[in-house]
C-alpha positions in Angstrom: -9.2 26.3 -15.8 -11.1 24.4 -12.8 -8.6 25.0 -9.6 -8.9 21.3 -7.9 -5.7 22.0 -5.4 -8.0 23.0 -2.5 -10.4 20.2 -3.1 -7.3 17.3 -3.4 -6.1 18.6 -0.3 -9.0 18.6 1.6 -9.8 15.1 0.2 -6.4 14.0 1.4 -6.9 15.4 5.0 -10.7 13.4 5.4 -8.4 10.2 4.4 -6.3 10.4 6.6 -8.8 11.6 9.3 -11.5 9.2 9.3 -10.3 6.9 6.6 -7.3 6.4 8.7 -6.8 7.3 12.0 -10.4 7.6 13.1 -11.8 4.6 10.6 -12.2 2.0 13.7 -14.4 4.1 15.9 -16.8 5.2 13.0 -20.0 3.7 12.0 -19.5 4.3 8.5 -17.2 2.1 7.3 -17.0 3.3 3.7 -15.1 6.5 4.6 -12.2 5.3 2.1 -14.6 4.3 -0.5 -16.4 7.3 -0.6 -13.0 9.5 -0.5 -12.1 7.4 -3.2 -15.1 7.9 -5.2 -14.7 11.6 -5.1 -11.1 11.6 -6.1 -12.4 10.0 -9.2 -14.9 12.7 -9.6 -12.1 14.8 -9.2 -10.2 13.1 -12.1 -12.9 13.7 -14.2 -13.3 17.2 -13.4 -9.9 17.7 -14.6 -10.3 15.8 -17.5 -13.4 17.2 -18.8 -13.3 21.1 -17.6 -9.5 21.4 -17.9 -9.2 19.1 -21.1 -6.0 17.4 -19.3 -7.2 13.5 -20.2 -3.4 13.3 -21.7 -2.2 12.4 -18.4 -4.7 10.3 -17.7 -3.7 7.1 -19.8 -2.0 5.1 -17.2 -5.7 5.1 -14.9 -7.5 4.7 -18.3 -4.9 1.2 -19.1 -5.5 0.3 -15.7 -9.6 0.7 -15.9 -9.8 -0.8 -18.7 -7.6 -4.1 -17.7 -10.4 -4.2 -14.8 -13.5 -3.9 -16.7 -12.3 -6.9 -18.7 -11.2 -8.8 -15.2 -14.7 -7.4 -14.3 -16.7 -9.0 -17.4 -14.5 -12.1 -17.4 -15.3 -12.1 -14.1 -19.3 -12.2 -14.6 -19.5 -14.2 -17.1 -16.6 -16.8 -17.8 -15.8 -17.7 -14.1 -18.5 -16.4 -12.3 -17.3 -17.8 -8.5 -19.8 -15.2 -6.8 -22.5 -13.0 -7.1 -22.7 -9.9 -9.4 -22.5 -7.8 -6.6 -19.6 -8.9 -4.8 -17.6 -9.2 -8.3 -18.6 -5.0 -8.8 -17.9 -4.4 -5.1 -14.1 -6.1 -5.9 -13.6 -4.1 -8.7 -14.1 -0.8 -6.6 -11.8 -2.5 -4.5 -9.3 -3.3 -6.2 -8.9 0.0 -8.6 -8.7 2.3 -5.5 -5.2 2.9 -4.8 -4.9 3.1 -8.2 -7.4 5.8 -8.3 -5.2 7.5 -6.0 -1.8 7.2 -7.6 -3.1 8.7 -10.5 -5.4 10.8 -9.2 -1.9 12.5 -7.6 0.3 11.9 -10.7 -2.0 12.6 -13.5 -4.0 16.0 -11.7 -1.0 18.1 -10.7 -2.1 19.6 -7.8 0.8 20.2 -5.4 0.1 21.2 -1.8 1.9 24.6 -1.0 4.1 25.6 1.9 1.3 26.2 4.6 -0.6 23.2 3.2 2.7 20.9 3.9 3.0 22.7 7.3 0.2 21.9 8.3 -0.1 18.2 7.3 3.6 18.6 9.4 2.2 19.8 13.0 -0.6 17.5 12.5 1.0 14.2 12.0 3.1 15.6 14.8 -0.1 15.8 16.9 -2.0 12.5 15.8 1.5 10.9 16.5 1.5 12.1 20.0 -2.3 12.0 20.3 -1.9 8.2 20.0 0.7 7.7 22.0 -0.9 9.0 24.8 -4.0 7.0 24.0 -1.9 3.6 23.8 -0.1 5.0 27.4 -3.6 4.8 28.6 -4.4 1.5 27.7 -7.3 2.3 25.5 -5.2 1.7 22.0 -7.6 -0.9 21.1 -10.4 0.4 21.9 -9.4 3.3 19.4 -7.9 1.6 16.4 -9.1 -1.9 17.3 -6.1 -3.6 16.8 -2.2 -3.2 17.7 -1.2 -3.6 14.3 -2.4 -0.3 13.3 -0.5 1.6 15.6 2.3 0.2 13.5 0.6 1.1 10.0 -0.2 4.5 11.4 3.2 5.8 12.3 4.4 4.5 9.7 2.1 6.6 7.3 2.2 9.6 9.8 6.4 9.3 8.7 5.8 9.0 5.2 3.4 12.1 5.1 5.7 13.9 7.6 9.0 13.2 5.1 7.4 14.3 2.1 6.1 17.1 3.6 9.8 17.7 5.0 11.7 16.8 1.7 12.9 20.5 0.1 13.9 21.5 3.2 15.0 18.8 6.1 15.8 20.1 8.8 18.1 18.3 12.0 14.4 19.0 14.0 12.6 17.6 11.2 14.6 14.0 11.6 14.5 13.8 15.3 10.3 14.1 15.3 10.1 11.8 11.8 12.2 9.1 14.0 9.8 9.7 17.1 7.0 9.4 14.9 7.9 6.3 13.7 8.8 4.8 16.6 5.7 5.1 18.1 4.6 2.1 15.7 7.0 -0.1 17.8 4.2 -0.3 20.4 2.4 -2.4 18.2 4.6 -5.7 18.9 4.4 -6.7 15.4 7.0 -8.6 13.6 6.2 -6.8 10.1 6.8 -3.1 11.5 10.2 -3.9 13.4 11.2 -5.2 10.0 10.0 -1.8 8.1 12.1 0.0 11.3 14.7 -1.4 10.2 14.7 -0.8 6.4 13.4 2.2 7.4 16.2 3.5 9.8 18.9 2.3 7.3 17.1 4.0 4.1 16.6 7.2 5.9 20.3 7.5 7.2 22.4 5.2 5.7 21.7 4.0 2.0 22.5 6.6 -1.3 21.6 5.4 -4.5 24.5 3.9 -6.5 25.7 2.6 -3.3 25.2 -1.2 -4.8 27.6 -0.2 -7.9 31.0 0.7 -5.7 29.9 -1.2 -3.0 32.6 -2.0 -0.1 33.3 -4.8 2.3 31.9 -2.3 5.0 28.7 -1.6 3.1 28.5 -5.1 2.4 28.3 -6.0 6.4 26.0 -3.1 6.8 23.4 -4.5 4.0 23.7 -8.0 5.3 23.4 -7.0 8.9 20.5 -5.2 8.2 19.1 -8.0 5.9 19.6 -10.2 9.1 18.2 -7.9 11.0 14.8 -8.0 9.0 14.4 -11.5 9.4 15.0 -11.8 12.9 12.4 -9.2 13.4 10.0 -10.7 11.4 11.1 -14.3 11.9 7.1 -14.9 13.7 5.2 -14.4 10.5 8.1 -16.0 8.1 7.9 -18.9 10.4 3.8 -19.1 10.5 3.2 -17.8 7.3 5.7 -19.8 5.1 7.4 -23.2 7.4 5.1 -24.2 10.2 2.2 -23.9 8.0 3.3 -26.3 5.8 3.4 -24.4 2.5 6.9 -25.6 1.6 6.7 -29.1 3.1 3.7 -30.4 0.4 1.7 -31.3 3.5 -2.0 -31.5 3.0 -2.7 -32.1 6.8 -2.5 -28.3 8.1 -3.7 -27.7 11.1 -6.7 -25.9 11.1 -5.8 -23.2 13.0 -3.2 -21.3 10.0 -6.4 -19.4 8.9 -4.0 -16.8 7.1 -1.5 -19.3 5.9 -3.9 -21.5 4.0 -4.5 -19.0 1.7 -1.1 -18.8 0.8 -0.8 -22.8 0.8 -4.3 -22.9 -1.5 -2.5 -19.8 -3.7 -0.5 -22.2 -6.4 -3.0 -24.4 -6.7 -5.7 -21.9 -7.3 -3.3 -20.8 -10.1 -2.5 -23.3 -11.8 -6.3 -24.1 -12.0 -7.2 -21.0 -13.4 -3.2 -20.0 -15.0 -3.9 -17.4 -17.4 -6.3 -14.9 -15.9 -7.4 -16.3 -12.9 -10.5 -17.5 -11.3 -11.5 -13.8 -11.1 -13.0 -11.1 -9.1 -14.2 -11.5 -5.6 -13.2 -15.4 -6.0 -10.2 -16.2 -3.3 -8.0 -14.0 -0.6 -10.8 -10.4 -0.3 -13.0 -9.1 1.2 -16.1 -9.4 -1.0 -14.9 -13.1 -1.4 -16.4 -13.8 2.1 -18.3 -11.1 3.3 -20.2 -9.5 0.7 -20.6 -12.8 -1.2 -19.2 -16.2 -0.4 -17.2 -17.9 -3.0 -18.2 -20.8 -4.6 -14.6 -21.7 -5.0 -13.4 -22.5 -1.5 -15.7 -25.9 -1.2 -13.6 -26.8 -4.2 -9.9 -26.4 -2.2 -11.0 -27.4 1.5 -10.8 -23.7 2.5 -14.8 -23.5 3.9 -13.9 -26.1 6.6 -10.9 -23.9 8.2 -11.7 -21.3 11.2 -11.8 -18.1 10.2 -12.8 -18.6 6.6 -15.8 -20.6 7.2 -18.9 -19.6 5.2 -20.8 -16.5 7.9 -17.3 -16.6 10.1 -14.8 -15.4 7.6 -12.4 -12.5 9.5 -9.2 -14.3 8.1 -10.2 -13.8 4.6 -9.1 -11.1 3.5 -6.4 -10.6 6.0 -3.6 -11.2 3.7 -3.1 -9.6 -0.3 -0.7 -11.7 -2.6 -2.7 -14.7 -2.0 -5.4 -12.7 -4.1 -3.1 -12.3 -6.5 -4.4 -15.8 -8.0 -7.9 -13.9 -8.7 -5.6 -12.3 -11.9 -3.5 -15.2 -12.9 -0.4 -14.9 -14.5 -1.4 -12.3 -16.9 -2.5 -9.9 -13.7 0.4 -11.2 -11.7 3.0 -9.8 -14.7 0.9 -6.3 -15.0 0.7 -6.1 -11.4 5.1 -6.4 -10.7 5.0 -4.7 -14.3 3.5 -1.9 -12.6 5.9 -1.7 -9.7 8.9 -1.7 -12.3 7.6 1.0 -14.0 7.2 3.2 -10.8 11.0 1.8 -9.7 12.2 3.3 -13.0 10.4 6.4 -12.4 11.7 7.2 -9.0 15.6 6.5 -10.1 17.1 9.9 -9.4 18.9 11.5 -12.6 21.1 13.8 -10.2 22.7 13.9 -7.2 20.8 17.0 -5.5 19.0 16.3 -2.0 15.5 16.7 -3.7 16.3 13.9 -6.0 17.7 11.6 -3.4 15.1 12.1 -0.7 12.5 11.8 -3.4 14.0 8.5 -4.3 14.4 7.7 -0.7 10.8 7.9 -0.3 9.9 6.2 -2.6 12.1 3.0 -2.2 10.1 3.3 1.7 6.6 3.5 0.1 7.2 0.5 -1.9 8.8 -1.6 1.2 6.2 -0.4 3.4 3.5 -2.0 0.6 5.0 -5.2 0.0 5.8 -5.5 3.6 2.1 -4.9 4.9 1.3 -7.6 2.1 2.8 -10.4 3.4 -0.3 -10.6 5.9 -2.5 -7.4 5.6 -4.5 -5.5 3.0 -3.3 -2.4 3.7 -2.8 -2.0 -0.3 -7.0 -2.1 -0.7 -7.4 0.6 2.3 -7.5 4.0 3.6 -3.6 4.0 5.0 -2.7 2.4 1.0 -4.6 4.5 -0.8 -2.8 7.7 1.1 0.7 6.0 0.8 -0.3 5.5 -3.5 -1.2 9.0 -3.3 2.1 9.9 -1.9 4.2 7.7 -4.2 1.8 9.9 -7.0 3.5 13.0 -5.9 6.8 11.2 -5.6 7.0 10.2 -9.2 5.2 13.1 -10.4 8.0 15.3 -8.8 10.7 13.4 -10.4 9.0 13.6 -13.5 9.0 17.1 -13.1 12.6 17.6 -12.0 14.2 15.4 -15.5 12.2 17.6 -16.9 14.1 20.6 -15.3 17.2 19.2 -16.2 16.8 18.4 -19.6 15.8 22.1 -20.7 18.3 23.4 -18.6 20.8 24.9 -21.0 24.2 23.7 -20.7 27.4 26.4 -20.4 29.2 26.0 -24.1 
């Protein structure tokens, strides 16, 4: 039996080093790939020297849904070059690489491990406070939205980290942590504050089955809440940019929002499975390769997207979601209902809830990065997927628990 703990965990720490919290100030700019790349390794370690390729099948459904995306890709579609349609693929399998990796392996970080990982995410939280103080914030992580991103992640690793054993001292410093990220200004983390706050303290599950008047005040407050918060980008994203008035005269500037407003009819053009990899909305659809598709939909004419000039272009992810048409699009949410029904506590115990409880944030922090970032197809969402890995793994292993557990006759 090939002992991989060690190697996960010191994987997981280079992640969140310099594929994280160091990735801006770093030549190399393939930190996360790399990582990535050995994780796989690491899969295949386990599956070859310890003969575990049972709990593999999820990443091997999910491979093998993007090697047809891949050759459907190359050679029905074909919107770009054969290097920037292989470079998407990495792309887009990584932070599934990294669930799995963490679900299907087993590895678990021990006691010193999770302390550790604790006192450092209390020191990178502090560490970049103190930098932002300075006025040098950008000049470390480039931009203020990863101030945001970072606490963010710094909470999730700190609460998992926490879980078994939360302490009153182990709330106050997650909620400092976290609130370091409100230094960012950004509409997007006020509103994962907020479901944050009222996850963390406030919401049980089954709440929504014997709800009361005063929850009911409580959810919609909060509810409010997140749209006030987040009102800026709902408001540029989705109204002012026309997406819901049928306009076709946008105004040039909405760089990010024409991707959304180009989404349906990118769809509908190419309905069942898309117009494929490295095609609209990534990355290695303007920068590694341009795509031959954005002449078609005006898109090459609008700043920030313009062939040699793209920065906008990948700075969203559902818009991509049209690369997978509506075959991806129901694997993809597919996907996410699977996890949902994984994480759904089975007892009442403070493991169980917290578990869920982490969870339910993982999933909001994704889809709420989403809306206009890529956090998904990077460093801080490949550590979050890794994460949610243990998360569901850990249920798993709890129902498990429980249903062996003999019963008093």
């Amino acid at each position: 039996m090939v002992s991989l703990n060690k190697i996960f965990y010191g994987l997981f720490f280079l992640m969140l080093i310099i594929g994280v919290y160091t990735y801006q100030m770093m030549w190399f700019k393939s930190a996360d790939e790399l990582i990535t790349l050995l994780l796989a390794l690491l899969c295949m370690v386990d599956i070859l020297g310890n003969k575990n390729h049972q709990q593999y099948k999820g990443l091997f459904v999910v491979v093998g849904i993007m090697i047809f995306y891949l050759l459907y890709s190359l050679f029905s579609v074909h919107y770009n070059t054969g290097k920037a349609i292989a470079y998407d693929f990495f792309i887009q399998i990584k932070p599934f690489i990294g669930f799995y990796a963490a679900y299907s392996m087993g590895v678990r970080f021990s006691l010193s491990q999770r302390l550790f990982l604790k006192r450092l995410c209390l020191v990178l939280s502090i560490l970049m406070f103190v930098i932002i103080l300075a006025g040098v914030g950008e000049d470390f992580f480039a931009h203020v939205a990863y101030f945001g991103i970072i606490s963010s992640l710094l909470f999730l690793i700190y609460y998992y980290c926490s879980y078994q054993n939360l302490t009153r001292k182990d709330r106050i410093i997650m909620v400092l942590i976290l609130a370091v990220g409100l230094l960012s200004t950004r509409s997007k983390f006020y509103g994962f504050f907020v479901v944050a706050m009222y996850v963390f303290f406030l919401y049980k599950p089954g709440l929504l089955a014997k709800i009361r008047l005063k929850q009911w005040i409580a959810i919609i407050a909060v509810f409010c809440a997140v749209v006030y918060v987040a009102w800026g980008k709902i408001n540029y994203y989705f109204i002012s940019s026309g997406l819901f008035s049928g306009s076709e005269d946008m105004d040039s500037s909405f760089a990010r929002a024409m991707l959304y407003v180009r989404f349906p009819q990118v769809l509908a053009d190419h309905f069942v499975f898309g117009s494929g990899l490295a095609s609209y909305a990534t990355y290695s659809s303007g920068d590694v390769g341009y795509s031959l598709l954005y002449k078609d939909y005006g898109v090459d004419e609008v700043y920030g997207l313009v062939e040699g000039d793209c920065p906008f272009i990948s700075d969203t992810f559902f818009p991509e979601l049209a690369q997978f048409g509506i075959v991806g699009i129901i694997l993809f949410f597919y996907f996410w209902i699977w996890v949902y029904k994984k994480i759904k506590p089975w007892s009442t115990d403070s493991d169980s809830i917290h578990l869920y409880k982490l969870g339910v944030l993982i999933i909001a922090f994704i889809f709420i990065e989403s809306v206009a970032g890529s956090v998904f197809l990077q460093g801080s969402g490949i550590l979050t997927m890794i994460l949610l890995g243990f998360v569901v793994k850990d249920i798993s292993i709890k129902r498990g628990h429980l249903k062996n557990k003999p019963t008093n006759e």
